[in-house]
N, C-alpha and C positions, 0 to 999 in steps of 0.2 A: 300682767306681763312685765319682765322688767325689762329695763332702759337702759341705754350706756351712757357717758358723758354726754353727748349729743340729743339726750333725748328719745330716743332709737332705739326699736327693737329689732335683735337680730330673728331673720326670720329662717330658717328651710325649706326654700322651695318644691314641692312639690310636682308641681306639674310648670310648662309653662305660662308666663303670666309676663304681657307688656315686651319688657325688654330682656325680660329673665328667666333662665331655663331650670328645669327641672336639675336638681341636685346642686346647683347655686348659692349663695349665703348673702341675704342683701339685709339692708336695716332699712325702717319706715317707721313711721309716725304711730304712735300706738293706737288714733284710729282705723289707719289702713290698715293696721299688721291686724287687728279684731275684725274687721272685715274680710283681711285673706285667709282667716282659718276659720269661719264661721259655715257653716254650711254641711250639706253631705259629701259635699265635692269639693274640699280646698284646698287652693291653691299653693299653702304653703300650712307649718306648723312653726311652733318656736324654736328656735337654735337649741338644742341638747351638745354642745359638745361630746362627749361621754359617746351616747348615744350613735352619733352621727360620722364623730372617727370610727366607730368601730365598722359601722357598716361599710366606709369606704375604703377599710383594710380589709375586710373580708370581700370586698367587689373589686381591688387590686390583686389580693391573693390569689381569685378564682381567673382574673383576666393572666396571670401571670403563669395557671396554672396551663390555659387552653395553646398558653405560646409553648411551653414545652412542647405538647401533643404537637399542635403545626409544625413543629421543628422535628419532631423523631419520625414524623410524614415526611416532612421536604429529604430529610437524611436517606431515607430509606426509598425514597423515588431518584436519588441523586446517585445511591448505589446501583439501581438495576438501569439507568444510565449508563455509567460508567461498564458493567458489565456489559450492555448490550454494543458501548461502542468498541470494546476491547476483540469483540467476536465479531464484529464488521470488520475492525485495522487485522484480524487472523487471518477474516476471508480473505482479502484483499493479495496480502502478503502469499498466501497460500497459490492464488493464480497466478501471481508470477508479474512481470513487468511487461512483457509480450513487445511486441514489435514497435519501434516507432515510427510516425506516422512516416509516409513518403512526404519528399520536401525537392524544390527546384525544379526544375525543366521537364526531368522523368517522371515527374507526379502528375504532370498537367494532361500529358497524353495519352 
């Protein structure tokens, strides 16, 4: 495994582990970082730069792609709003203003 200046391997988290989550970038001691990727189940692998951008540009891409979709949803709920209040303010208009209410002395009795 190799080391940085500090001795330190950068690792990829994996899954969660301690104080560190899943898709994380932490550095450890090259015995811990041999014991976080040892097993059938672990917890992290070594840092690939290369590797590791690219996946979190294509798991940006695909999040950036699902915001379009919710937006041509919210647009397209926002117009049959819009239409549906445009045909209430018709109704509306369409009956008229009608009488105002009675008011003072003559109302009461």
């Amino acid at each position: 495994m190799k080391t940085n200046k500090l001795g330190k391997v950068a690792l990829f988290m994996l899954r969660r582990y301690d104080r560190y989550m899943a898709g994380e970038i932490a550095g450890f001691e090259p015995e811990i970082a041999k014991r976080l990727c040892a097993g059938d189940a672990p917890f992290a692998e070594v840092y690939d730069a290369k590797k590791h951008d690219e996946a979190a540009r294509r798991k940006q891409q695909a999040a950036a792609a699902s915001q379009v979709v919710d937006l041509d949803e919210r647009e397209a709920d926002l117009a049959a709003r819009e239409a549906a209040l445009a045909a209430r303010e018709a109704e509306l208009e369409a009956q008229g203003d009608g009488a105002p209410p009675a008011q003072g002395p003559a109302a009461k009795s």
